[in-house]
C-alpha positions in Angstrom: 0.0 0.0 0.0 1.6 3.6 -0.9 2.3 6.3 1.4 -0.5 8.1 -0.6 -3.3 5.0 -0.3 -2.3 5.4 3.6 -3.2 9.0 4.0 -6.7 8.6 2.0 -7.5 6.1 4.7 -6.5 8.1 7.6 -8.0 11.0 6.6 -10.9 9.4 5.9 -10.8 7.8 9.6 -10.1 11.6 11.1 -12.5 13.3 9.4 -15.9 10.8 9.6 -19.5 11.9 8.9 -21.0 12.8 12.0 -25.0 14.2 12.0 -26.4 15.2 15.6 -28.8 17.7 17.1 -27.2 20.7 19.5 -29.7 19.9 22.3 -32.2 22.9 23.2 -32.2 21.7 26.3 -28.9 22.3 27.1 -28.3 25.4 25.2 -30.7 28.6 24.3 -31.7 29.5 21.0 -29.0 32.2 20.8 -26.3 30.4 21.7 -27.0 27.6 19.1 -27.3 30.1 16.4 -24.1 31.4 17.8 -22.5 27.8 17.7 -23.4 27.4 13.9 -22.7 30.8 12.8 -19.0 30.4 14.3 -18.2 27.7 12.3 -17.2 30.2 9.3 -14.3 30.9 11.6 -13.6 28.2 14.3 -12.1 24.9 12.8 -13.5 23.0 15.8 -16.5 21.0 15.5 -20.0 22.3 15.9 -20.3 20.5 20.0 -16.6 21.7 20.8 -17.7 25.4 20.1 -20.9 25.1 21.4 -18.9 24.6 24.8 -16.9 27.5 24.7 -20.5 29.5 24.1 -21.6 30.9 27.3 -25.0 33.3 27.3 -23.0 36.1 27.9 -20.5 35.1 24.5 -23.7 34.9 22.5 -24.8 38.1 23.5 -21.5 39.7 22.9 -21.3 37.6 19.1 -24.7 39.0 18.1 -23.8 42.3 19.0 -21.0 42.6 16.8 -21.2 40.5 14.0 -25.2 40.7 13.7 -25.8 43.8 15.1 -22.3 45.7 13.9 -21.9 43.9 10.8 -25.3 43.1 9.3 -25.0 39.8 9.9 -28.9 38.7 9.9 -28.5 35.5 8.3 -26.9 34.0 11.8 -30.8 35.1 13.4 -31.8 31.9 11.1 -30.6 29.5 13.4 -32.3 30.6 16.4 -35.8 29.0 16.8 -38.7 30.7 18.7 -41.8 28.8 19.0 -45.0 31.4 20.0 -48.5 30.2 21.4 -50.9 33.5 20.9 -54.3 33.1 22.1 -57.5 35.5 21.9 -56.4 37.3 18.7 -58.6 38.5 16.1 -58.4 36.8 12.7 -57.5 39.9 11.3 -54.7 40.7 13.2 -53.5 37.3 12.4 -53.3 37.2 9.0 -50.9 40.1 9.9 -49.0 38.1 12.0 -49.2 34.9 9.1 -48.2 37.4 6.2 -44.4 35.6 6.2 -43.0 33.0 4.0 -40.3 31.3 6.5 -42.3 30.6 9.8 -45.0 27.8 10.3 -48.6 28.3 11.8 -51.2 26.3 13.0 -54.6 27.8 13.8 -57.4 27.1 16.1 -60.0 25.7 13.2 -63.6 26.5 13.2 -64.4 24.1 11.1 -64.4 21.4 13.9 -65.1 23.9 17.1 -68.1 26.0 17.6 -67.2 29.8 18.5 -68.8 31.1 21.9 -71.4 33.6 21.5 -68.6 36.4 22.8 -66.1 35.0 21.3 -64.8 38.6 19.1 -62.6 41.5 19.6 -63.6 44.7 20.3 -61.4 47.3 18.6 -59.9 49.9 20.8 -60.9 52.9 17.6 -64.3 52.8 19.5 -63.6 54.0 22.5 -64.4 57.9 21.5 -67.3 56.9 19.9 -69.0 55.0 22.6 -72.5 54.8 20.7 -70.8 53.4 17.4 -69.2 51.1 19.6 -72.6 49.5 21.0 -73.4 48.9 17.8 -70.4 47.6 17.0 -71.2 45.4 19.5 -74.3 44.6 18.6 -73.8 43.7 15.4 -71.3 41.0 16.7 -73.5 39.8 18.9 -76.0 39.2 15.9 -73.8 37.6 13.6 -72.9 35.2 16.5 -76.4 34.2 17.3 -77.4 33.9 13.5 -74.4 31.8 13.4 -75.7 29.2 16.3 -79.3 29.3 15.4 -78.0 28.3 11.4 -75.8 25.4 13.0 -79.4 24.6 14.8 -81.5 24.5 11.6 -78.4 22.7 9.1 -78.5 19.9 12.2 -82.1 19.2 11.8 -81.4 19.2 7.5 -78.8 17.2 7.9 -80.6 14.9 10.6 -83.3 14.2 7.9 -80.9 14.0 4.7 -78.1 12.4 5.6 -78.1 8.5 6.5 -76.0 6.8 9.0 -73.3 5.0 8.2 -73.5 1.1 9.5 -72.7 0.7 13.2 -72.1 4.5 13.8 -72.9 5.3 16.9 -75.2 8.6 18.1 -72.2 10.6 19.3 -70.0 9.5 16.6 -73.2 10.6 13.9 -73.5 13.4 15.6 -70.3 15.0 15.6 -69.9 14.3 11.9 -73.1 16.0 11.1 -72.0 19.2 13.6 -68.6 19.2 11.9 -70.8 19.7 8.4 -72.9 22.0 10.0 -70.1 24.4 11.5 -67.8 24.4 8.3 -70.9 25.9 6.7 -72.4 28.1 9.1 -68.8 29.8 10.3 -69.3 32.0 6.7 -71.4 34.4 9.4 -68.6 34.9 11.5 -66.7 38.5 11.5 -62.8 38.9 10.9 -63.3 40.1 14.6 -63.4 36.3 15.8 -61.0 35.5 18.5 -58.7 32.5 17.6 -55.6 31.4 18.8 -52.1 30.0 16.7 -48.9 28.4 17.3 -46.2 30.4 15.8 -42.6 28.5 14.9 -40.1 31.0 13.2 -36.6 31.9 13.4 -35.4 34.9 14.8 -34.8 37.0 11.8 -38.1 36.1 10.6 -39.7 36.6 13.9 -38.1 40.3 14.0 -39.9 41.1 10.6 -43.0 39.9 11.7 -42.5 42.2 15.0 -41.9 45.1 12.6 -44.4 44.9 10.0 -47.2 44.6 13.4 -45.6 47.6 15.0 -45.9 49.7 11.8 -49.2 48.7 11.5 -52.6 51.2 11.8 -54.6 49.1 13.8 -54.0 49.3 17.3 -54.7 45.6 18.0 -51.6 44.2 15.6 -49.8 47.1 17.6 -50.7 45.8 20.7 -49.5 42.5 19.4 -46.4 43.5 17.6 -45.2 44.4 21.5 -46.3 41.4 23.1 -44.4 39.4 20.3 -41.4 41.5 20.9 -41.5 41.0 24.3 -41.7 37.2 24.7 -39.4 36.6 21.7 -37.1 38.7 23.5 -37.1 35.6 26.5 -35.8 33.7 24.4 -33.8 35.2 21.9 -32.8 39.0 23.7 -29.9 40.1 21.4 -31.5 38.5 18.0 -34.8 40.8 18.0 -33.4 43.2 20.2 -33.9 46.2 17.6 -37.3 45.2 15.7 -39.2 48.3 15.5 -41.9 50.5 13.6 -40.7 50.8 9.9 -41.6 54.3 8.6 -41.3 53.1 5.3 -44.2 50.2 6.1 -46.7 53.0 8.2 -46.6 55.3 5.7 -46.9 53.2 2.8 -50.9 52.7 2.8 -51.3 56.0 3.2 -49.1 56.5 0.4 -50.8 53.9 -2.2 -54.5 55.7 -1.0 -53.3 59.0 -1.7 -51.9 57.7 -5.1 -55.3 55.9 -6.1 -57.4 59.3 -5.4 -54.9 61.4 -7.1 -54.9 58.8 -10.5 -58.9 59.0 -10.1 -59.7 55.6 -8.9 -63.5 55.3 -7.0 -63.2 55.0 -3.3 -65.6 52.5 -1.6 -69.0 53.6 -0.7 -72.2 52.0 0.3 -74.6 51.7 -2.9 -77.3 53.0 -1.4 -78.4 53.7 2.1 -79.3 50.1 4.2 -78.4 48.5 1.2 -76.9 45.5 1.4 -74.7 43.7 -0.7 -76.2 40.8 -1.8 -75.1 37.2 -3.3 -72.2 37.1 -5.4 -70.4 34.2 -6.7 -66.7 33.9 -6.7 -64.7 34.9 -9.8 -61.5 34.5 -11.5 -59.7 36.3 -14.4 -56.4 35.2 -15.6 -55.0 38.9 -15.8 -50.9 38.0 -17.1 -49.5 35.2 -18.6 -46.0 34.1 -20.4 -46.8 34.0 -23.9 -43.0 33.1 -24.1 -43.5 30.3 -21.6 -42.8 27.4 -23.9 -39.0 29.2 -24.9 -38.0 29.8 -21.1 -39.0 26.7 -20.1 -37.4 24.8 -22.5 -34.1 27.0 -22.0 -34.4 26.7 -18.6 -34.4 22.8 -18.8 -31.7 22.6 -21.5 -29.5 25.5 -19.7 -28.4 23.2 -16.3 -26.2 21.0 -18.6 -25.4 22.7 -22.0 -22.3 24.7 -20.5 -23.4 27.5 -22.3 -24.5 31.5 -21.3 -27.9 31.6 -21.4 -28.0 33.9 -24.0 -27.0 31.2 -26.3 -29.0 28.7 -25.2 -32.1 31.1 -25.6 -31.2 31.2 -29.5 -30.6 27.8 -29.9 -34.2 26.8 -28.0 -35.6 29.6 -30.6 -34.2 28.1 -33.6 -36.2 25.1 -32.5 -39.9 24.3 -33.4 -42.9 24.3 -31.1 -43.1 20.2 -31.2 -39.4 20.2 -30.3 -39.7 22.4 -27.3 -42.6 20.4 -26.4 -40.9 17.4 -26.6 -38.1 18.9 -24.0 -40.8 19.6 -22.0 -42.8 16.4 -21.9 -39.8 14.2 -21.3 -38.9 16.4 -18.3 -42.3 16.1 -16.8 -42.8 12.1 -17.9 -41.6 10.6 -15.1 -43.6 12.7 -11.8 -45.2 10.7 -9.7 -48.7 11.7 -7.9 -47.2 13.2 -4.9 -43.8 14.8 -6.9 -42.7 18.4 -7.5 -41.8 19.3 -11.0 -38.3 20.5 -11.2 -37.3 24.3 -10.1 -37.0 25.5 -13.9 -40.7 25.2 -13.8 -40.7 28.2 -11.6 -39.7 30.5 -14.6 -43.3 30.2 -16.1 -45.7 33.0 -14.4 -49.5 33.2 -14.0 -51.3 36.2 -12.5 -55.3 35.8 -11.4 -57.6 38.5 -9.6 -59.3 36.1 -7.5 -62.9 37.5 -6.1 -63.2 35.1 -3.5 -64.8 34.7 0.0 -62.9 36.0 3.3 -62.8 32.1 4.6 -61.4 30.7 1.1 -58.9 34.0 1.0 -57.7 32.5 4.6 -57.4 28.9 3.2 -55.7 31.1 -0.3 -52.7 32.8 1.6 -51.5 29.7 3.0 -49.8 28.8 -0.3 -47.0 31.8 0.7 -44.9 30.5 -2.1 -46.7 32.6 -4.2 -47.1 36.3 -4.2 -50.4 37.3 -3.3 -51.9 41.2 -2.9 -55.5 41.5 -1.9 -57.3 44.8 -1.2 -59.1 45.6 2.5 -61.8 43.8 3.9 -65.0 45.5 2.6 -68.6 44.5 2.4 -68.9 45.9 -1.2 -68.7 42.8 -2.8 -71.4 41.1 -1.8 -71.2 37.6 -0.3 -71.5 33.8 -0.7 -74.3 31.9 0.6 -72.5 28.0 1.9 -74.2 25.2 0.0 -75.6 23.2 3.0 -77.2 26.9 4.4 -78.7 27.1 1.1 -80.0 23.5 1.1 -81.5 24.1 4.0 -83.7 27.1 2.9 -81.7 28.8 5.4 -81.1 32.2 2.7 -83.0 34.0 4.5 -81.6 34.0 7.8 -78.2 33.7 6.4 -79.3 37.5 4.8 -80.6 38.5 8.3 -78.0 38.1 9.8 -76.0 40.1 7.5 -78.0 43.1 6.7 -76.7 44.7 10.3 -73.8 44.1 10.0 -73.3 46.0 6.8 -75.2 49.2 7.8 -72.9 49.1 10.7 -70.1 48.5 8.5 -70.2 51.8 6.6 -70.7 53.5 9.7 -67.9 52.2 11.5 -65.8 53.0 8.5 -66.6 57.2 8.5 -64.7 56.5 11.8 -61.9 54.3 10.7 -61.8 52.3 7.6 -59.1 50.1 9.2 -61.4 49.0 12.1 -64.5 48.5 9.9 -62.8 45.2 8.4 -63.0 43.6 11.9 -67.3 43.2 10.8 -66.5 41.9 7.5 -67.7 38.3 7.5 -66.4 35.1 6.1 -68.9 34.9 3.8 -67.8 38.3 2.1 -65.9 38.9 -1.3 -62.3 40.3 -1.3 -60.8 40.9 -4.3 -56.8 39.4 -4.5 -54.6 39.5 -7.3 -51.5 36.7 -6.7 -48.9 35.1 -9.1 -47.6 31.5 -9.1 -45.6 29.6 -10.5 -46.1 26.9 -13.0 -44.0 24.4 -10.7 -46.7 26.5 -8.4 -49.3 25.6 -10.2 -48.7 21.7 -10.1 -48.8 22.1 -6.2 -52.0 24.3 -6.0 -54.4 22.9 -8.7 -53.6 19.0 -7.1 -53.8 20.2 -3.8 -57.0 22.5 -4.0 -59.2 20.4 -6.5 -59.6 17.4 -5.5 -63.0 16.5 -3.7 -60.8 17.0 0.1 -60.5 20.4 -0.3 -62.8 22.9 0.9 -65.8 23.8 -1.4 -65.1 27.7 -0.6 -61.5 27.3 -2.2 -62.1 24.3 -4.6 -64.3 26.3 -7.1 -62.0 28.8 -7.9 -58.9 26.6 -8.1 -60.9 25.0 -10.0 -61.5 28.1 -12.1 -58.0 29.2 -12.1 -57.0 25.9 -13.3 -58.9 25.6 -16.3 -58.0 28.9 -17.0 -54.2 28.3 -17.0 -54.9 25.0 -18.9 -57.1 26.8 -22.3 -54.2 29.2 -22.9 -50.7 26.5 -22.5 -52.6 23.2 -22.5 -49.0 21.9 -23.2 -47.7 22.3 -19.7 -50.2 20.2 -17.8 -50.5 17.0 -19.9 -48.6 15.3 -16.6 -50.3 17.2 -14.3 -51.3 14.5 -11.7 -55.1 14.8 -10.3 -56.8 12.5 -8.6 -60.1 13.1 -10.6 -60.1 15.1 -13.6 -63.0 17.6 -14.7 -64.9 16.8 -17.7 -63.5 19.5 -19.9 -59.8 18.2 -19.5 -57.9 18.0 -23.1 -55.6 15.9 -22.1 -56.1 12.2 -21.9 -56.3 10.8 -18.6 -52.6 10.3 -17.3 -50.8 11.2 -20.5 
């Protein structure tokens, strides 16, 4: 065996793969983050440094290299895991609006809300009159809300049948979990909930920030309880999230902007008007009419050791059944539960979705994609739930929300911002969001199939169809677990 050989092996012996957890247990968020982010300049292994780490090190690293340096990426290893409870809906999609962190929401869908369950916002408090009937109009929308569960139990009672051996409390609670998923349209965006918040640090601190420089005094109010109990855990990492200027001012800005380029601003239709029934919609507002080129380029460009800029002319020079060909035998091969590779992500799709304020909720959890809506409002009418409707429950479903509304507007000579806290689930809001086409695979299998929710099924559904009439190309291996009856593609191929 040569000298050489020997060396291979020993090095080989000194420098072994070794995968292990720093334990949370042992050390605090800040000085694990510490631990990895010294690696760029210790040769020790990640437990050795981790050692040397005292809480009063960490501090003194994140001062200096994060703080003094701009550093932020090291605020990525610190985790912070947040329970918030007795939030409004509205102020959590606030606190949801961030790609890197994971939530998990208290679901009404399988709870039913207490009668009192909603926040009051603190924008009332000079207008104590207003503010009754504020509170009033909550307190209607929450009893319309149990006397609809009442009336879809005795439809569904006499409609659905039992299934063999099921027992009364097991038929019960399937028929109440039916019930509440369609009668939680009534509730307001003032609905208490609570969520489990895991993020890092640097994530964490943007979240902070874009609450604090927020107009609603609620998400303000939260922004500083965030800060404050991230700040247990990870003192130095968020020690300087603040109000953003830039982010306070910037509605303001975009409103002034829209009056000035002589865009309508929201009024009532007429006085006690209400908005009535409205079905969802979708327009397909943008799409790549170059798709086909820059996705074929970008599946020939990984290996072709070419610029770009070449391989662009050489994919041009090609015909349309070429391209396609690139395209089909890249997509051949995906299973039912696989991504399609990243150079699918050069292909863009922009909707305006109008869709209800529960199906928005279910929307913005896809945060891959970029996603704008406009304010709560009341303006665009709302969506009856099927088993309500079934039920010949329309008219108290409209009952309930003709208060509501007139209180709306009034709330909203006051403060526009706090008037969104009445809007119900059942209300329109217009978004406009682009994806993907690797986005796209994800969403339209995810979203259509019979397990998703009815309030977000019909518009993916729409969306999809959409996207599919103008580059039926790209989907011939979409995967879907039932396919609609206008599909141009055969069945798997």
């Amino acid at each position: 065996m040569t000298d050489q050989s020997n060396d291979a092996r020993a090095s080989e012996q000194l420098y072994s793969r070794r995968v292990y957890p720093l334990d949370a247990h042992d050390l605090s968020e800040e000085q694990i983050a510490v631990a990895f982010a010294m690696t760029s300049r210790r040769p020790e292994a990640f437990d050795e440094i981790a050692e040397q780490v005292s809480q009063e090190k960490a501090a003194d690293f994140h001062e200096r290299w994060v703080l003094g340096y701009g550093h932020a990426s090291v605020a990525e290893h610190a985790v912070v895991h947040l329970a918030v409870e007795n939030v409004s809906r509205l102020a959590v999609d606030t606190l949801e609006d961030n790609r890197l962190a994971s939530y998990t929401e208290k679901s009404s869908r399988y709870q039913v809300m207490p009668e009192d369950y909603y926040y009051v916002p603190e924008e009332l408090a000079q207008h104590p009159a207003l503010r009754e009937e504020y509170v009033a109009a909550c307190q209607g929308l929450f009893l319309g809300y149990m006397k609809l569960i009442g009336g879809c139990m005795v439809h569904l009672r006499e409609t659905t049948p039992r299934i063999a051996s099921e027992r009364d409390g097991a038929y019960n609670m399937r028929l109440r979990r039916v019930a509440t998923d369609h009668c939680r349209a009534v509730l307001p965006a003032a609905t208490l909930t609570n969520v489990g918040v895991t993020a890092n640090a640097r994530t964490l601190e943007h979240a902070i920030a874009k609450l604090l420089s927020s107009g609603l005094i609620e998400e303000q109010r939260l922004g500083e309880a965030v800060s404050e109990q991230g700040r247990l855990i990870t003192p130095t990492l968020i020690k300087y999230a603040n109000k953003i200027d830039y982010l306070a001012d910037a509605s303001g800005i975009q409103l002034d902007q829209a009056r000035r380029s002589g865009f309508p601003s929201e009024e009532p239709a007429a006085e006690g008007a209400v908005s009535g029934v409205r079905p969802p919609e979708v327009r397909l507002v943008h799409w790549d009419r170059k798709g086909e080129e820059k996705l074929a380029a970008a599946l020939l460009y990984r290996h072709s050791n070419l610029p770009y800029e070449q391989v662009w002319e050489r994919v041009n020079d090609l015909g349309p059944e070429s391209r396609q060909a690139i395209i089909d035998e890249s997509a051949a091969g995906l299973g039912p539960h696989d991504a399609p590779l990243r150079e699918f992500e050069v292909v863009d799709y922009s909707f305006e979705f109008m869709l209800d304020y529960g199906a928005y909720r279910e929307f913005k959890r896809h945060r891959m994609m970029s996603y704008l809506p406009q304010p709560l409002t009341v303006a665009h009418g709302y969506r009856i739930p099927p088993v309500v409707a079934e039920a010949g429950l329309e008219s108290e479903f409209e009952q309930a929300m003709r208060p509501v509304e007139e209180v709306y507007w009034k709330v909203r000579e006051v403060s526009p911002l706090a008037a969104q806290y009445l809007v119900t689930h059942a209300h329109n809001r217009r978004v406009v969001s682009k994806f993907n086409l690797r986005e796209c695979y994800h969403l339209f299998k995810m979203r259509t199939s019979e397990e998703a929710h009815f309030s977000i099924r019909e518009p993916m559904e729409a969306a999809m169809r959409l996207a599919v009439e103008v580059q039926p190309q790209f989907f011939r291996n979409l995967k879907l677990r039932s396919y609609p009856e206008w599909w141009p593609h055969p069945v798997g191929g």
